[in-house]
Structure formats: C-alpha cells, structure tokens
ZAMARGU-4260 file (C-alpha; in steps of 0.2 Angstrom, whole numbers, plus 5000, padded with zeros to 4 digits):
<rodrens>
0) 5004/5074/5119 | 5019/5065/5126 | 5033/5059/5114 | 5030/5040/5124 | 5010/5043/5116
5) 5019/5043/5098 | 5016/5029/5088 | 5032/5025/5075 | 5028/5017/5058 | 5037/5010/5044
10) 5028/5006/5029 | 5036/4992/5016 | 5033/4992/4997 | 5029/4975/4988 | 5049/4975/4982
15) 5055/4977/5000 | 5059/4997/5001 | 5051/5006/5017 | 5046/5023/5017 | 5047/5029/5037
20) 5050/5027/5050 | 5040/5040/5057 | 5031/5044/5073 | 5012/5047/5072 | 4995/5052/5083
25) 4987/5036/5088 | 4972/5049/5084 | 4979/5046/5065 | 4966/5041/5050 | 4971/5027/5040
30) 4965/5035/5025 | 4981/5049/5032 | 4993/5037/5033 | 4990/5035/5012 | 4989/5051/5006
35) 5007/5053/5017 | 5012/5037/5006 | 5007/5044/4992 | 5015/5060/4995 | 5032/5051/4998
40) 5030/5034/4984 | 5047/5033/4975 | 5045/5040/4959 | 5057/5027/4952 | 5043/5011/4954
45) 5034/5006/4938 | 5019/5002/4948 | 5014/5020/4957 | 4995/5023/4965 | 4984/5037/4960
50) 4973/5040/4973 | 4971/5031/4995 | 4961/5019/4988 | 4975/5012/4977 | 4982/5008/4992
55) 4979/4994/5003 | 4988/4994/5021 | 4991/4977/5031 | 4995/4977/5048 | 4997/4958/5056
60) 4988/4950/5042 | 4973/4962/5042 | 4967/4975/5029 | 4964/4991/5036 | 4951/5002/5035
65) 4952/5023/5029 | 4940/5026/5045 | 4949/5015/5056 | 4963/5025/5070 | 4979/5019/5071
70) 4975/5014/5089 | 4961/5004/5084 | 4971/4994/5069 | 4986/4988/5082 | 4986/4971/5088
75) 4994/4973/5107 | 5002/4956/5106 | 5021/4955/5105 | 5024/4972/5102 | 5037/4981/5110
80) 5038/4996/5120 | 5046/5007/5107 | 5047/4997/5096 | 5044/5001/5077 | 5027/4992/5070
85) 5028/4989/5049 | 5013/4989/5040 | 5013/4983/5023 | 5010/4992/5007 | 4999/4982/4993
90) 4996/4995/4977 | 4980/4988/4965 | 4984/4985/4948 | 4976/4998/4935 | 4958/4992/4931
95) 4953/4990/4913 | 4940/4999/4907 | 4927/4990/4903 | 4919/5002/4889 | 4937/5002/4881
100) 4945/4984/4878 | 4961/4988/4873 | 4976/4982/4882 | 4988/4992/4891 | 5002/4999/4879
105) 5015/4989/4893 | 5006/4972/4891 | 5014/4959/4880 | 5011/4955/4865 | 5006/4938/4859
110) 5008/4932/4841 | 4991/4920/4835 | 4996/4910/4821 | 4986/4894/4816 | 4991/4879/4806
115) 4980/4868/4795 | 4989/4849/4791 | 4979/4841/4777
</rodrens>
C-alpha cells in the first residue's frame, strides 16, 4: 500500500488532550482504533475505559460502529488532501450495578437532616 493510501488520525479526549496523530489502513476496524486507544489512554485521567465498548468514537457528529472501516466512517466533504481527520473520544461512565445499590466510594456525600417546627 502507498504512503498517499494512509489515512492519519488524531483522536481527542473529553479534556482536550489527543492521543496520535497516526497513519492508518483505510481497511482498519473501528473496534481497532479502541483497543489502540486503550492501549495508549494517559494513565493520569480519573475517568479511564476498561474495555472498546467503553469507548465511543465521533467522527463529524456520527457515532461509529466497531464493524464499520475507517473508509466507510469518513465524510469526503471538506477534507483535505493530507490533511489530519480528528475523531472524538467519549468514555461511558461506570454503570452501577443494579444487584448492589451502593454508591461509588468517589461520589459525594450528602448529609439528610430533617427539622420539625411545632
């Protein structure tokens, strides 16, 4: 494959940090382009995804799919020859489980107090 044929990504996190730019395969899964975010996420965020799906990828206001190529997820309009495309990096919040109510040990506390005036 030619070096013209390479595609080059950046990827932003929600606090405005970019991991990349790198080139990749238009051939390249989605699902790829998360377990290489994973593999390079700052270790320094309070918010870190465990697993690709985690991870949500947006590209010109669409949510990308894990099966879906990188060829298939670019929008051709405005794009530059060369030019580097951002996609942007949404991470889900932890889910609670629903069997076990308790509330993460980071969440706030809230203090209940009532009062009674007779």
């Amino acid at each position: 494959m030619a070096k013209e044929d390479l595609i080059e990504l950046k990827f932003r996190l929600s606090d405005g940090t970019d991991i990349g730019p790198n080139k990749y395969d238009p051939s390249t899964t989605v699902a790829s382009l998360k377990e290489f975010i994973l593999d390079r996420w700052p270790q320094d965020k309070e918010i870190a995804p465990k697993t690709i799906n985690d991870v949500k990828l947006i590209n010109a206001g669409k949510i990308l799919d894990n099966n879906q190529t990188i060829a298939e997820s670019r929008v051709p309009v405005g794009e530059l020859p060369g030019g580097v495309i951002t996609m942007h990096v949404v991470v889900r919040p932890p889910v609670l489980d629903k069997n076990n109510e308790k509330q993460p040990s980071k969440a706030p506390k809230h203090n209940r107090c009532g009062c009674t005036i007779l």
